[in-house]
C-alpha positions as CSV (number, residue, x, y, z in Angstrom):
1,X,121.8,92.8,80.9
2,X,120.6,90.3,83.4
3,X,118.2,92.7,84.5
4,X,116.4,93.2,81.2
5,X,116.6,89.5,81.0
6,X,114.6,88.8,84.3
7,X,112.1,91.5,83.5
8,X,111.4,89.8,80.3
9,X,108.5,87.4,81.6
10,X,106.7,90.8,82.9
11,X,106.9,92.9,80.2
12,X,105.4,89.9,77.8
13,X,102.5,89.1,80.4
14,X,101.7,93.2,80.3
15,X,102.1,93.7,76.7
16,X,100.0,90.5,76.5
17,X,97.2,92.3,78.8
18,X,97.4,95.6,76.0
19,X,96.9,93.4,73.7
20,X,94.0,91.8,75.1
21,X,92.3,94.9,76.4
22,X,92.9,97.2,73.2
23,X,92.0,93.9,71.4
24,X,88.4,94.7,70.8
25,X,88.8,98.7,70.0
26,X,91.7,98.7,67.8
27,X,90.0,96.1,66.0
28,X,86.9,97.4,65.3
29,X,88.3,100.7,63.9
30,X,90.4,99.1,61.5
31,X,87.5,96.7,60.2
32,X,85.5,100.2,60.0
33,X,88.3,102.0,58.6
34,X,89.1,99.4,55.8
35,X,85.7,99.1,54.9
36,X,84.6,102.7,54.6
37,X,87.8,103.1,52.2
38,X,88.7,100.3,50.6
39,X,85.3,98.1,50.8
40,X,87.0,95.1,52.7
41,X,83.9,92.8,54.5
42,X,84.3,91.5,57.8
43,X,85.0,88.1,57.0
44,X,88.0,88.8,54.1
45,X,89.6,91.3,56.8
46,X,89.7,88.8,59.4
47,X,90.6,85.7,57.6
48,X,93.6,87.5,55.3
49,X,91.3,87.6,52.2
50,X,90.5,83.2,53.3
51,X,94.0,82.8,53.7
52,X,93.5,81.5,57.2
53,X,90.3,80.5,59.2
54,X,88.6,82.7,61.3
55,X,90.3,81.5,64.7
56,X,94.0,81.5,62.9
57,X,93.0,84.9,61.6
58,X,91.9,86.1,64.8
59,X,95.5,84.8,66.4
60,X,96.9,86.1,63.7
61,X,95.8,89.5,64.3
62,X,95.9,89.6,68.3
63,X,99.7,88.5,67.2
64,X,100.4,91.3,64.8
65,X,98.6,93.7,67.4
66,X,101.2,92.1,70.2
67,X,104.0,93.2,68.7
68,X,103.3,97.4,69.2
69,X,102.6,96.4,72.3
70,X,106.0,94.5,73.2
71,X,107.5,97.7,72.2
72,X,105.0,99.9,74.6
73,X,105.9,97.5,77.6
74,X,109.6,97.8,76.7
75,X,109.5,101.2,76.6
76,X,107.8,101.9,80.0
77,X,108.8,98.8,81.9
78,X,110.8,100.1,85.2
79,X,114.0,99.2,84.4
80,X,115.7,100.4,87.9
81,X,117.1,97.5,90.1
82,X,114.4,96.3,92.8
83,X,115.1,96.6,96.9
């Protein structure tokens, strides 16, 4: 347990890097996909339908895009003890 516990700082920092790099991409094809099928613009898809601004709905989206990404970095963070 106290290993998971001081690997937790690194696997937020890394699943905080996935979520920065994938950011962009991941992005983009849900804005494309939601408007191709469902005719959602830009600015409703980004600010929650003006629920939020467009900063808060940007956070809010880099935060919902985190979460996967907690989960990746769990799953292939080295969990052996270091030497």
């Amino acid at each position: 347990m106290r290993l998971v516990l001081r690997s937790l700082p690194q696997m937020v920092v890394m699943a905080a890097i996935v979520t920065s790099a994938l950011f962009v991409p991941v992005a983009a094809l849900l804005i494309w996909l939601s408007f191709a099928l469902f005719g959602v613009s830009l600015r409703a898809f980004v600010t929650f339908g003006s629920l939020l601004t467009a900063l808060e709905g940007l956070l809010a989206w880099w935060a919902l895009l985190f979460l996967p990404a907690l989960v990746y970095a769990a799953c292939v963070m080295p969990w052996s003890a270091r030497e």
